[in-house]
N, CA, C and O atoms as a DFTB+ gen file, in Angstrom:
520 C
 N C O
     1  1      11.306      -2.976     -15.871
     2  2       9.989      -2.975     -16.468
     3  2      10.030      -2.367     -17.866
     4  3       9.592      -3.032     -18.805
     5  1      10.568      -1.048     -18.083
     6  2      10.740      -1.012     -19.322
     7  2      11.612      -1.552     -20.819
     8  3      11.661      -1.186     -21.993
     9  1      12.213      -2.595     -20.000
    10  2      12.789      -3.569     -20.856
    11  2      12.040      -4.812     -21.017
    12  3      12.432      -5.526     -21.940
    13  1      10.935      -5.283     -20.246
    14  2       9.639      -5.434     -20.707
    15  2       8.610      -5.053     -21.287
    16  3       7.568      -5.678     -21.092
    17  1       8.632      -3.806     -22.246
    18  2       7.930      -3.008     -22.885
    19  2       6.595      -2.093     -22.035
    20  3       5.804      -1.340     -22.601
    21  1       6.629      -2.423     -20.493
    22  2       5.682      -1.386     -19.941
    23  2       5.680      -0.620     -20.110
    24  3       6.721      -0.050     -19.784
    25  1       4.634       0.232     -20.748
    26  2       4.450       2.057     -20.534
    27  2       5.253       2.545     -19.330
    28  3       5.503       2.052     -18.230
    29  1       5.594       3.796     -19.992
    30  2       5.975       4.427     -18.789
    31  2       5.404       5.100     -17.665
    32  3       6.096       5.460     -16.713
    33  1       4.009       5.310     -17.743
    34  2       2.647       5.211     -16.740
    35  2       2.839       3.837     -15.360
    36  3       3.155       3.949     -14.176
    37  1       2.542       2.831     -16.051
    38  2       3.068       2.227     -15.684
    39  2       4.378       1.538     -14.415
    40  3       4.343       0.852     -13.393
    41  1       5.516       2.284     -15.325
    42  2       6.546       1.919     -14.859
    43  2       6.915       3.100     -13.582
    44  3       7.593       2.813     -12.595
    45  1       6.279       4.543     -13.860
    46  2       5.879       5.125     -12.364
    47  2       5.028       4.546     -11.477
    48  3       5.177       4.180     -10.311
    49  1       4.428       4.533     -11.969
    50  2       3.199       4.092     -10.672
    51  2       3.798       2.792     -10.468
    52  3       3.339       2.588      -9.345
    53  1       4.487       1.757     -10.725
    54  2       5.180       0.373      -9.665
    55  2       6.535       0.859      -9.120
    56  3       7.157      -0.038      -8.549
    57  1       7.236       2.235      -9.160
    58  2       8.356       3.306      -8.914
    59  2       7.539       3.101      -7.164
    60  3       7.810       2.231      -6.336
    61  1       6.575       4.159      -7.051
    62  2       5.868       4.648      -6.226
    63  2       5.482       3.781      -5.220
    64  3       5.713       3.952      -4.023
    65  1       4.779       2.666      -5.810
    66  2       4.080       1.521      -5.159
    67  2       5.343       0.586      -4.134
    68  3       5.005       0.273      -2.993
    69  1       6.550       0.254      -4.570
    70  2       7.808      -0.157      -4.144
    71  2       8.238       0.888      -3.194
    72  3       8.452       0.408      -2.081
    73  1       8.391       1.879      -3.254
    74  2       8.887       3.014      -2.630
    75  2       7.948       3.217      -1.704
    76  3       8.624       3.742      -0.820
    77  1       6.457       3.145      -1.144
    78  2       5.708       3.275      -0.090
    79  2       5.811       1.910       0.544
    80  3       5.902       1.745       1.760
    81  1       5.787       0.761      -0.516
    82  2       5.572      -0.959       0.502
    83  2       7.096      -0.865       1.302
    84  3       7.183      -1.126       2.502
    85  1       7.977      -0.562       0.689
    86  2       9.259      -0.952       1.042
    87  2       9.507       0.185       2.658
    88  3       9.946       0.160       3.808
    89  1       8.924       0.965       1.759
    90  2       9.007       2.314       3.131
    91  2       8.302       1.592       4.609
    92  3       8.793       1.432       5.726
    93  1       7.437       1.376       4.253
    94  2       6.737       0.679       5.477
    95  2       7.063      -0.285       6.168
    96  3       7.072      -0.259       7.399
    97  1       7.527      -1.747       5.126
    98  2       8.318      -2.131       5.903
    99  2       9.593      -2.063       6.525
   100  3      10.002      -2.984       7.232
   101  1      10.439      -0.726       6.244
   102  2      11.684      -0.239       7.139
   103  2      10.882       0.112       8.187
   104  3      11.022      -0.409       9.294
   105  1       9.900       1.100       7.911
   106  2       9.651       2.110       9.600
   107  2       8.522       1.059      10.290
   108  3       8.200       1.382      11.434
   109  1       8.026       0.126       9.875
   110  2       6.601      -0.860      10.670
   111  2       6.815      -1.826      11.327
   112  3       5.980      -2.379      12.042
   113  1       8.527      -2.327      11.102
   114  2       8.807      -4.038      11.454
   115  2      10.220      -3.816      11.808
   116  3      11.091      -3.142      11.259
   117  1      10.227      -4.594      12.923
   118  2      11.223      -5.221      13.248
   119  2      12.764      -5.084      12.676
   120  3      13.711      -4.319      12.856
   121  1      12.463      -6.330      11.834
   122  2      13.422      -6.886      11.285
   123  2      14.093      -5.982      10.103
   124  3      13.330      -5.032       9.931
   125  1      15.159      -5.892       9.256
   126  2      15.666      -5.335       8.593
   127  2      16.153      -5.563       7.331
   128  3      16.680      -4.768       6.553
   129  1      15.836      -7.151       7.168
   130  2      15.925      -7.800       5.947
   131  2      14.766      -7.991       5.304
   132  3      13.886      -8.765       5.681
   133  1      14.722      -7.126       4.078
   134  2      13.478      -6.724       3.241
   135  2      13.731      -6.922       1.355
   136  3      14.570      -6.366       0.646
   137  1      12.697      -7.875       0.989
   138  2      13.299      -8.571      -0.713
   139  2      12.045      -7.314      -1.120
   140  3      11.168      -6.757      -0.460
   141  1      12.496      -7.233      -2.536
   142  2      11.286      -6.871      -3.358
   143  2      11.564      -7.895      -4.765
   144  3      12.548      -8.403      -5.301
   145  1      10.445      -7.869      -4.943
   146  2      10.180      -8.770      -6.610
   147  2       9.234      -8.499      -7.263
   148  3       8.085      -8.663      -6.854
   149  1       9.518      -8.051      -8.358
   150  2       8.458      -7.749      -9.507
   151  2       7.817      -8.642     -10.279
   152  3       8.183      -8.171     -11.356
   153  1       7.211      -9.473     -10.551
   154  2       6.590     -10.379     -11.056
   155  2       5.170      -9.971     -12.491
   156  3       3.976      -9.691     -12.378
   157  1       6.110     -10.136     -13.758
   158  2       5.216      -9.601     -14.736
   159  2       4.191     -11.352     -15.358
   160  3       4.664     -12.482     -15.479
   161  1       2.857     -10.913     -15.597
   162  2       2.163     -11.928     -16.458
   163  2       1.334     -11.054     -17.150
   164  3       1.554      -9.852     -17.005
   165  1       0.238     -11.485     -18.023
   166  2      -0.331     -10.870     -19.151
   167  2      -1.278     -10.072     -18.554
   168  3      -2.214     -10.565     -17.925
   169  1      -1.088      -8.584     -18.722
   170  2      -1.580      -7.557     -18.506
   171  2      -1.620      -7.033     -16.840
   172  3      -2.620      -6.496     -16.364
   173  1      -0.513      -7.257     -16.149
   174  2      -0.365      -6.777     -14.758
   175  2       1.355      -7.296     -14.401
   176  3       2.095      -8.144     -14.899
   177  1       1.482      -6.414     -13.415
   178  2       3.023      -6.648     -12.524
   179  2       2.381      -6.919     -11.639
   180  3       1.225      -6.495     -11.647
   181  1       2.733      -7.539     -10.775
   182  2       2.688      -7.690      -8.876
   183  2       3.984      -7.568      -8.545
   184  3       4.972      -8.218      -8.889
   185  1       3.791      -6.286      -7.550
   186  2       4.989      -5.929      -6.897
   187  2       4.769      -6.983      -5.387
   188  3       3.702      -6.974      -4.774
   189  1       5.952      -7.835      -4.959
   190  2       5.979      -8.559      -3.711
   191  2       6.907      -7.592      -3.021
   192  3       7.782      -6.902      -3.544
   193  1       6.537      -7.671      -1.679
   194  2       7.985      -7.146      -0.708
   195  2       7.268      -7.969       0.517
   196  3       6.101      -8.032       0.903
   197  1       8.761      -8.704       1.047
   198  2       8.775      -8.849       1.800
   199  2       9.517      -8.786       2.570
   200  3      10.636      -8.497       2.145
   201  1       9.397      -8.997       4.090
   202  2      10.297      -8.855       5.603
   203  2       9.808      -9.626       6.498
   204  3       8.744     -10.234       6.383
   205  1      10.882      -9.668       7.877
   206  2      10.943     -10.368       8.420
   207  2       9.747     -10.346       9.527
   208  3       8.981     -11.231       9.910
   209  1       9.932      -8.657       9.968
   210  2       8.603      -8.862      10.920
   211  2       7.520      -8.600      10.802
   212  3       7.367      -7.654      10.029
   213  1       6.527      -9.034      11.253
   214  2       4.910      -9.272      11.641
   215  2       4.189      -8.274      11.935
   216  3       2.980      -8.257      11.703
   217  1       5.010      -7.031      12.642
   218  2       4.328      -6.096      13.741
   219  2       3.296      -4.904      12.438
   220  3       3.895      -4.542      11.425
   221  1       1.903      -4.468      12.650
   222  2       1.133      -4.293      11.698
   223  2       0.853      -2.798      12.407
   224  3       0.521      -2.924      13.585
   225  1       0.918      -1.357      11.922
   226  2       0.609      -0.411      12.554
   227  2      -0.753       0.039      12.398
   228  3      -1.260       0.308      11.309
   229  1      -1.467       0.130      13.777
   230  2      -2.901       0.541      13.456
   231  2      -3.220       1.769      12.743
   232  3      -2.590       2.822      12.644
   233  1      -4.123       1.469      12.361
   234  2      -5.176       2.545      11.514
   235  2      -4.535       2.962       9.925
   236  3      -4.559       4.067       9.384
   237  1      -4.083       1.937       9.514
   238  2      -3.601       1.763       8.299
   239  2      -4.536       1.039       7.671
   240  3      -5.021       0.163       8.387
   241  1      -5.054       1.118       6.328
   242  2      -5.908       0.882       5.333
   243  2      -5.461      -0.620       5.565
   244  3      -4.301      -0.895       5.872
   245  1      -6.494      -1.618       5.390
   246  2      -6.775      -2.919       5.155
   247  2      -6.693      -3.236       3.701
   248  3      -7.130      -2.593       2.746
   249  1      -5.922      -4.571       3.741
   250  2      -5.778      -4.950       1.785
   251  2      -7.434      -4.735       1.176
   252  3      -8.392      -4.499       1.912
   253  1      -7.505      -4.870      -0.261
   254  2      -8.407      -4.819      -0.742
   255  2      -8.891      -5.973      -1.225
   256  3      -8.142      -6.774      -1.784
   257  1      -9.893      -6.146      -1.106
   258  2      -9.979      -7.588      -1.483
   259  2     -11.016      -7.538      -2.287
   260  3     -11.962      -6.778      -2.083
   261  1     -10.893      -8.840      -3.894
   262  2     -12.148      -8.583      -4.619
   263  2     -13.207      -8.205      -4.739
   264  3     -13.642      -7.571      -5.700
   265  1     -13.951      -8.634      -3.500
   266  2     -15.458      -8.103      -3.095
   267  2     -15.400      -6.107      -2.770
   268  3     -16.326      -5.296      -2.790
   269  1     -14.040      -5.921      -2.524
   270  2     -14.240      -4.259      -2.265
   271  2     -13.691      -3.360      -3.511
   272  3     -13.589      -2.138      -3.625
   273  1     -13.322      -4.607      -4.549
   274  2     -13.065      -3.553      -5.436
   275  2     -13.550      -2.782      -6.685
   276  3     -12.994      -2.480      -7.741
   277  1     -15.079      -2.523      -6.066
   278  2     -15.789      -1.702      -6.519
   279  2     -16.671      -1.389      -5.133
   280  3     -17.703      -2.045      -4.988
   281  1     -16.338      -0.496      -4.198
   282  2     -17.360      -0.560      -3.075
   283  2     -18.916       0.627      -3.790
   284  3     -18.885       1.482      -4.674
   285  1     -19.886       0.222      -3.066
   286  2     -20.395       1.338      -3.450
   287  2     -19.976       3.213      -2.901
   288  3     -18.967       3.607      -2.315
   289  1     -21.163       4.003      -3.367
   290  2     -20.163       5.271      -3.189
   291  2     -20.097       5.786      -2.211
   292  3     -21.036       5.841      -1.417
   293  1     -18.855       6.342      -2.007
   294  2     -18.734       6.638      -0.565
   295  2     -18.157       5.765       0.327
   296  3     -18.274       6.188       1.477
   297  1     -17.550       4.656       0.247
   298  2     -17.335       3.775       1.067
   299  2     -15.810       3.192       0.874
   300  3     -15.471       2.535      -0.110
   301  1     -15.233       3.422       1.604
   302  2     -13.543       3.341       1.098
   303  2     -13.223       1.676       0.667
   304  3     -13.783       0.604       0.896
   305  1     -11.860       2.161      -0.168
   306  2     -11.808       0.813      -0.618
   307  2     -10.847       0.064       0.197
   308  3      -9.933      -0.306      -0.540
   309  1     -10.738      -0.167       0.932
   310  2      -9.911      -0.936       1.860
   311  2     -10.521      -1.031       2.884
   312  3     -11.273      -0.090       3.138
   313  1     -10.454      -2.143       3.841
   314  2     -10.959      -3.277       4.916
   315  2     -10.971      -1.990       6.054
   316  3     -11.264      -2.515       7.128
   317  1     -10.867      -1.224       6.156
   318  2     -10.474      -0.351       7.376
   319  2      -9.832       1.075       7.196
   320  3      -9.865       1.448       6.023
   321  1      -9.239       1.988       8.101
   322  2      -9.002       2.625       7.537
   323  2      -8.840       3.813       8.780
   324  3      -8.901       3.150       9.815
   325  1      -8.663       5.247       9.149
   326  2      -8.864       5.497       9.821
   327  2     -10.136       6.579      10.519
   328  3     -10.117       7.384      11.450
   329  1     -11.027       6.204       9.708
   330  2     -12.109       6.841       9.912
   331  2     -12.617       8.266      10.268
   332  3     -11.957       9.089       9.633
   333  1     -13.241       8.654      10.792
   334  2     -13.364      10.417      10.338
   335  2     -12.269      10.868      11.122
   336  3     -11.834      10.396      12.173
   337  1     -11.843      11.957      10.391
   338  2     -10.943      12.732      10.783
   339  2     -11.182      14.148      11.821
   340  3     -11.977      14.892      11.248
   341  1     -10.880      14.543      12.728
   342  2     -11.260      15.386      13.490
   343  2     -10.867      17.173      13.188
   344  3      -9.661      17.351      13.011
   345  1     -11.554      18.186      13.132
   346  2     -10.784      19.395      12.613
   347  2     -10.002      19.391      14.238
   348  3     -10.355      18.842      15.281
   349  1      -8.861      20.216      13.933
   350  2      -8.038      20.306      15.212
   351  2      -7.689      22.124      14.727
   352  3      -7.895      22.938      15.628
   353  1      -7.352      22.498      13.812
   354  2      -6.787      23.847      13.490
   355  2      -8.287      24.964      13.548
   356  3      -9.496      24.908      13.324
   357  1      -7.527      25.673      13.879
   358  2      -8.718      27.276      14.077
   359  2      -9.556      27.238      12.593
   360  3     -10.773      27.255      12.406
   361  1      -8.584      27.188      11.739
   362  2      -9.074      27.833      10.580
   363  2      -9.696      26.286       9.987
   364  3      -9.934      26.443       8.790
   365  1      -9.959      25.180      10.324
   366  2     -11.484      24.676      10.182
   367  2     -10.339      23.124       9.420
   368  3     -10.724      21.976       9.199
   369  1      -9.094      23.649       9.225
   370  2      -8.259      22.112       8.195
   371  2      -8.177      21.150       9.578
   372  3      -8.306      21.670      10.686
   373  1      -8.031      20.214       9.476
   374  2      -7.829      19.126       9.864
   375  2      -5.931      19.017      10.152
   376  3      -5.279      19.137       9.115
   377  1      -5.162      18.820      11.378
   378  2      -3.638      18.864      11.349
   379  2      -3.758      17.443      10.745
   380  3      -2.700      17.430      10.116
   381  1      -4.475      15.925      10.446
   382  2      -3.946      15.365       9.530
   383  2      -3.800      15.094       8.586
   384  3      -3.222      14.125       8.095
   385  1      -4.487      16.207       8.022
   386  2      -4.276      16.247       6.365
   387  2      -3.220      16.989       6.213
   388  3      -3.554      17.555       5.172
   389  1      -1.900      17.537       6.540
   390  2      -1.196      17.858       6.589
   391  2       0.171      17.294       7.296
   392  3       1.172      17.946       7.592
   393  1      -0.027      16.152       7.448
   394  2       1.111      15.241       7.974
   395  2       1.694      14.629       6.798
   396  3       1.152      14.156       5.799
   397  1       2.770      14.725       7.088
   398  2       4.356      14.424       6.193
   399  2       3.970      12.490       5.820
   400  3       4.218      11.921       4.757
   401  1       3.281      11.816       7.151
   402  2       3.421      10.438       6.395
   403  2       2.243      10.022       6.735
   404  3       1.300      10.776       6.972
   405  1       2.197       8.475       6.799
   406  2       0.832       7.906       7.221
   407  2      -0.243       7.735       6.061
   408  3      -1.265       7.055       6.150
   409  1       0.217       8.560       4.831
   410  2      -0.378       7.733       3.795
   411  2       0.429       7.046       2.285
   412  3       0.193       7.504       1.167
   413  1       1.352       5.935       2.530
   414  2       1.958       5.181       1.585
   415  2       0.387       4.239       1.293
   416  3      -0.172       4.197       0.197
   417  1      -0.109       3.541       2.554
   418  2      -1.029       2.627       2.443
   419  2      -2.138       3.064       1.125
   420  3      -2.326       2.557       0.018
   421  1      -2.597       3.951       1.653
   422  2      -3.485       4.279       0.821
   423  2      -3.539       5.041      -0.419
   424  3      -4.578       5.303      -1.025
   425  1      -2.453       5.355      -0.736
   426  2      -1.330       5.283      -1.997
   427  2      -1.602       4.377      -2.747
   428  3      -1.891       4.498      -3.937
   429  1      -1.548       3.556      -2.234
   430  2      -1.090       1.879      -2.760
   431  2      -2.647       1.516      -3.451
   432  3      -2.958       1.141      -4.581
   433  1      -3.500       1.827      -2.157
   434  2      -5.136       1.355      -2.428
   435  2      -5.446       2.079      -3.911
   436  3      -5.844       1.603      -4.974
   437  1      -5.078       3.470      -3.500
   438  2      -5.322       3.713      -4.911
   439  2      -5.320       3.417      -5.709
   440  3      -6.324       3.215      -6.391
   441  1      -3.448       3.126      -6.243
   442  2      -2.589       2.814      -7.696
   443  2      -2.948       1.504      -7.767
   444  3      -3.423       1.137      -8.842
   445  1      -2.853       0.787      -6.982
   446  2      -3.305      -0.770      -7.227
   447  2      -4.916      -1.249      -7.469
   448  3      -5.933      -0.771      -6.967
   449  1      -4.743      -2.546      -8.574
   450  2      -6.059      -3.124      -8.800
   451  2      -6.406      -3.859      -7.852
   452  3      -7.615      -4.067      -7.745
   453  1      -5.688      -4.344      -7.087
   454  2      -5.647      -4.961      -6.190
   455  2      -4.279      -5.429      -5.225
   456  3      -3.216      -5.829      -5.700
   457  1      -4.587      -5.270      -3.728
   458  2      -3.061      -5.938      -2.920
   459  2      -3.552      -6.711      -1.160
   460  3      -4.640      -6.880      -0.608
   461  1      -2.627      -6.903      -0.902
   462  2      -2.561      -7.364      -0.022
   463  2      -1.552      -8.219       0.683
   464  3      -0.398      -8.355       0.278
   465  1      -2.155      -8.924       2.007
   466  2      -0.503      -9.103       2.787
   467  2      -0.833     -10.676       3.168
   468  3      -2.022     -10.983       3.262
   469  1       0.163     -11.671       3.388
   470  2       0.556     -12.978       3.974
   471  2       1.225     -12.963       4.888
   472  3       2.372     -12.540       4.742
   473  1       0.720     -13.478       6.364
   474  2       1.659     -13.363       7.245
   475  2       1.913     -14.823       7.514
   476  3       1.071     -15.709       7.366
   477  1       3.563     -15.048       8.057
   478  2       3.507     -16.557       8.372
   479  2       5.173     -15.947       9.279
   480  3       5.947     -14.991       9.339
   481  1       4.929     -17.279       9.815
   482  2       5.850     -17.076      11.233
   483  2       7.435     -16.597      10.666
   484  3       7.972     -15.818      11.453
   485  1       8.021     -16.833       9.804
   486  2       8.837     -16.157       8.747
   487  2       9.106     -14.615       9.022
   488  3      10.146     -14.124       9.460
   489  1       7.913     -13.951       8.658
   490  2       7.611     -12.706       8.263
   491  2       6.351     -12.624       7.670
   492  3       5.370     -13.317       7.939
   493  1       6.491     -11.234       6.388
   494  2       5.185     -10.799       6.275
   495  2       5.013     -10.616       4.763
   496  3       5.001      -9.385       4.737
   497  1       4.889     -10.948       3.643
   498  2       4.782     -10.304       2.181
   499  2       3.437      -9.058       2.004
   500  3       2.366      -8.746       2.527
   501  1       4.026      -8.795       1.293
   502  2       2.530      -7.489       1.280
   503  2       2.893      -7.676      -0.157
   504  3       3.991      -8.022      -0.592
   505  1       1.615      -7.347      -0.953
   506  2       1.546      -7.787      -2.457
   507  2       0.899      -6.588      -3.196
   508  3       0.086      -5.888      -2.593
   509  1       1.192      -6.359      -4.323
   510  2       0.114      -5.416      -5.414
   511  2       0.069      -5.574      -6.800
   512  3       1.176      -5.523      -7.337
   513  1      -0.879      -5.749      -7.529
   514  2      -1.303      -5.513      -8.860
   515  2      -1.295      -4.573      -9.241
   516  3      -2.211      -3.853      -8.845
   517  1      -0.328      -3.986     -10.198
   518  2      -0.527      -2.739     -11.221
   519  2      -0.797      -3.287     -13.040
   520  3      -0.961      -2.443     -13.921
């Protein structure tokens, strides 16, 4: 990317975005054969990754899709999500706001203008706009 002249803003945040899609599909699927491709056009990258298997782990943020990407306030930007969180600790924190993983997805929702996934008997692409 930076031999495409991307900022280096930029060229972290599609670092990051590769490094959570790719992550997911090692620990979410199956299969073990996983492409990534960067795909630059005028004024955005789309990071592709794809793999072989299908299998989708619940309560992971839903792609975003045009209509959500401006939700009103308060209202997350992705199709789903895992909804309120329960306090579990004495002292009033929540134990999953303090878990090691479980949020690449919404990582992604963030840094990205937009993403999302294609499934076909193949496998699975999951996609993002930076």
């Amino acid at each position: 990317m930076r031999s495409w002249g991307e900022p280096d803003e930029r060229v972290e945040t599609a670092a990051l975005v590769v490094t959570e899609l790719v992550t997911n599909a090692v620990e979410h699927t199956a299969g073990r054969r996983i492409r990534c491709r960067l795909v630059r056009t005028p004024g955005r990258v789309r990071i592709c990754v794809w793999n072989r298997g299908r299998r989708h782990a619940p309560g992971l943020p839903g792609p975003r899709s045009p209509q959500s990407a401006n939700p009103p306030a308060g209202e997350p930007h992705g199709a789903g999500g895992p909804g309120p969180v329960a306090l579990d600790g004495i002292d009033g924190f929540s134990l999953a706001s303090v878990a090691e993983d479980g949020r690449g997805l919404m990582l992604v929702d963030m840094l990205a203008t937009r993403w999302g996934t294609r499934t076909s008997v193949s496998g699975r692409l999951v996609w993002a706009d930076i």
